[in-house]
N, C-alpha and C positions, 0 to 999 in steps of 0.2 A: 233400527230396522235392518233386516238382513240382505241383502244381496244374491242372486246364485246366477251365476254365466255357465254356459258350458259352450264349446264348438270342438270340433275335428279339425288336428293342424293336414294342410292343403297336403295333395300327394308330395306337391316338386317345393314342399319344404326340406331345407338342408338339416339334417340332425343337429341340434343344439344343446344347450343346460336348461335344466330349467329357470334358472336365473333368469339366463339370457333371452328368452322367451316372453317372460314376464316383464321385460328390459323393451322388449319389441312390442311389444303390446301398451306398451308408454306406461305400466300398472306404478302409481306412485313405491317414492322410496318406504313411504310408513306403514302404506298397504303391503309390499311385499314383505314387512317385517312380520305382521302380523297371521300372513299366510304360512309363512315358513314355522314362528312357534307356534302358532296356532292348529297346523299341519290341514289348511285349510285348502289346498290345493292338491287335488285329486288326477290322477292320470291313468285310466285305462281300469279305476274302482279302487285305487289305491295313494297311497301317501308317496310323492316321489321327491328323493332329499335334494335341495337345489342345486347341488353340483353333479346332479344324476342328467341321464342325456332321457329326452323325447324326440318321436320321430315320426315321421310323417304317417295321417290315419290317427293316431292317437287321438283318444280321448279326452279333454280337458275339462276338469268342472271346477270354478270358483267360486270361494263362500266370503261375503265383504262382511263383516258387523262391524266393521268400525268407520263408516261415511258420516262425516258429520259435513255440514251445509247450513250458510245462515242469509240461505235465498231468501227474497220478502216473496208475501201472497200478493194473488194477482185475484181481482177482483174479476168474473166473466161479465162478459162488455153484451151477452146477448145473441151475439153474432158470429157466424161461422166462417173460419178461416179458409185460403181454398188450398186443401192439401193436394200436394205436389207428390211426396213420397212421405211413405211411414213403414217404423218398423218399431220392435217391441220399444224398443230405446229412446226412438226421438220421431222426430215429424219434420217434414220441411215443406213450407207454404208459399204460395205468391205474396209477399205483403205488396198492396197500395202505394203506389206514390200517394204523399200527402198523410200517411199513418206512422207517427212516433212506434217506433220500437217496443219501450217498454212506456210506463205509467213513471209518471211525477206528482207526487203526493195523492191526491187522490180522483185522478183521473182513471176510466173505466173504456175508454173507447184504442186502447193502443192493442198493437200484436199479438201482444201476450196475453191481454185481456180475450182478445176474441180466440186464443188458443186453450184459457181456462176455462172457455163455453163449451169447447170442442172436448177435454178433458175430462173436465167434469172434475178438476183439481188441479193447483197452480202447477204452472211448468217452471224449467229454469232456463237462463238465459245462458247462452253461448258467444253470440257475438250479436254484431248490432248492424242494422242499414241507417243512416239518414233519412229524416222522415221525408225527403224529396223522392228518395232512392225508389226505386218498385225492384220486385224481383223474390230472388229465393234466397229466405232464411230458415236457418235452423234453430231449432226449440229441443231439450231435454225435455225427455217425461222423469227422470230422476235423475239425485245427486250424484249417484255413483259414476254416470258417463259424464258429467261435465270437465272432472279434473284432466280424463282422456282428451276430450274435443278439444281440451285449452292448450294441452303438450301438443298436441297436432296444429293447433293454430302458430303457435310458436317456433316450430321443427319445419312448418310449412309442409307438412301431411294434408291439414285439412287446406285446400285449392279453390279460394274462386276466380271467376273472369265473369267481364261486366260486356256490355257493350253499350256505346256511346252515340250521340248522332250532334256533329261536331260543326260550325260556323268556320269555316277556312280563311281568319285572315288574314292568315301566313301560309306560304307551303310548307308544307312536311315532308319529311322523307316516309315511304312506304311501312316501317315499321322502325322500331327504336326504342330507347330507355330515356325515362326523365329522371334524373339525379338531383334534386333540387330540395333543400332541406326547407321545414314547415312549422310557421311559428303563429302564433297570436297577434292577428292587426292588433295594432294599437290606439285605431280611428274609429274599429268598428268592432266587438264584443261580440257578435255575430259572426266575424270571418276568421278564418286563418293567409297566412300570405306565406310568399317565398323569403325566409329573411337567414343572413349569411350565418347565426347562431341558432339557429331552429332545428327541430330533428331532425335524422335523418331519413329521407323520403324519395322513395324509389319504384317508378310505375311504367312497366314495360306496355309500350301500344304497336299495333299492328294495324293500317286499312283496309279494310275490309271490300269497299265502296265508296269510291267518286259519283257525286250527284253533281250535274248540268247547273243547279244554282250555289256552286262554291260552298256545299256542305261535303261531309262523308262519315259512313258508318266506320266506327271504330271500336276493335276487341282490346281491352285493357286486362292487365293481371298487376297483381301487388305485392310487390318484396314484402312493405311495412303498412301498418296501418293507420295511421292518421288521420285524424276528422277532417273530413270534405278532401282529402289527398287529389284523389283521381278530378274531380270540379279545378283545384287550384292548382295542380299540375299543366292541365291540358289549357285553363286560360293564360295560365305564364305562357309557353311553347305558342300564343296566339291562335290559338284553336280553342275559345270556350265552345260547353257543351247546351246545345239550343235549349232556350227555358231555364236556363239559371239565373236567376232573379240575383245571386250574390255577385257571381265572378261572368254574367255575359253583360255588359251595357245593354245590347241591343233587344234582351232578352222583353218577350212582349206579356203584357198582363194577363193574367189568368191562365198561362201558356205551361204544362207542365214536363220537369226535368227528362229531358229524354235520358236517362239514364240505367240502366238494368241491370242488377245482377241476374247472368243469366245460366252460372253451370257451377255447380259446387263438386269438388274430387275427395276422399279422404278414405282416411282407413277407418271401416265399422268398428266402432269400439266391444272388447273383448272379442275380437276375432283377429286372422289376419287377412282380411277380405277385404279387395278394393270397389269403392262404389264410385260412381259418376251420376249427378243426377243432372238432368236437361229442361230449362224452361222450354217448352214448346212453342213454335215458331208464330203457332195463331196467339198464343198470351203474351207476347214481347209487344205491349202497343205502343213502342218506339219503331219498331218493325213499319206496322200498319201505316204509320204517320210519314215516316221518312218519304221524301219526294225521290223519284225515278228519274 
């Protein structure tokens, strides 16, 4: 299947190559092979050779045929996601606390399922929440933008921050980096711990809000990504996050993870356009819950 992008580089873009544009644009090394013999990339209605300069106002059109992707089908679960933002390319929704990401063998009720009802044909996945996690995720509607949103996860282009509602039973300092590497309990197949050969793991927090009963609201953001990071971070530093059934003791039944992804930053893929997009302050029911 073919591909075609087009956008206008921004005015107070600095003149560049076309290389280096496609360079900026994260466009893979294979794709931009193929662009160039291909002469698949058009500039102003015309063929521009890649050590040729573009400048701001231009015209850019791109033609992909060679995406290949060995995404699995997502079966639709019925049900409708609640979309947050969307644009030709992707979507991004509130998922659930308590809603798996993607499907495991042949489960129908996870994210991506209720995003292939919304579809109306499988998406692909980008990155993942914990099924405890609630918050905004992102979904591809095609292969083409996945390899982009992956180099921007990796470059740290693509930007979240969570916010947390934390048990104080230690003080903290008002904001801070946890540097503590993250490995595989050994006791429990289930968790990760802090352990001295573990990866490296790195989650900058900030307080937001002291609460009267030794809680407080806390904004986190992630160097790295590691399963359950920000959960086993914040109960090492003695601040677990209320309602974690793995890393709080005290955490109480039925009681769910006050935790949220709640702002996503990145560059639109095939453009060079920065987006922010914002959970809204009434959908954060960590928000609602937190005590005053």
């Amino acid at each position: 299947m073919s591909y075609y992008f087009t956008f206008n580089i921004p005015t107070n873009h600095e003149p560049c190559s076309v290389n280096d544009l496609l360079r900026q644009l994260l466009i893979p090394r294979k794709w931009r092979h193929f662009l160039r013999t291909e002469q698949k990339i058009i500039i102003n209605g015309a063929y521009r050779y890649f050590n040729q300069t573009v400048y701001p106002n231009d015209k850019v059109e791109l033609w992909l045929d060679h995406v290949e992707t060995a995404q699995n089908e997502y079966a639709p679960s019925g049900k409708m996601p609640e979309i947050i933002y969307e644009d030709p390319n992707f979507i991004i929704i509130n998922k659930p606390a308590d809603q798996k990401t993607h499907p495991n063998l042949f489960e129908t009720n996870t994210a991506l399922n209720d995003c292939a009802t919304y579809l109306v044909f499988s998406p692909f996945i980008v990155h993942r929440l914990d099924m405890l996690t609630s918050g905004l995720l992102l979904v591809a509607k095609n292969p083409a933008v996945v390899p982009i949103l992956n180099r921007e996860l990796v470059t740290k282009a693509f930007h979240r921050e969570y916010l947390a509602v934390v048990n104080l039973e230690k003080a903290i300092d008002d904001s801070g980096t946890i540097d503590l590497p993250i490995g595989h309990d050994p006791l429990d197949q289930r968790k990760r711990k802090v352990v001295s050969d573990g990866l490296k793991s790195i989650t900058h927090y900030q307080v937001l809000k002291r609460y009267d009963n030794n809680t407080a609201l806390v904004k986190l953001t992630l160097e790295t990504g590691r399963t359950h990071q920000i959960r086993v971070h914040l109960a090492a530093i003695g601040c677990p996050i209320i309602g974690d059934p793995l890393y709080n003791r005290n955490a109480k039944k039925d009681e769910f993870l006050h935790l949220t992804a709640y702002q996503i930053s990145l560059q639109v893929p095939f453009t060079l356009d920065k987006l922010k997009v914002k959970l809204p302050d009434e959908k954060v029911s960590l928000l609602k819950n937190a005590k005053n």
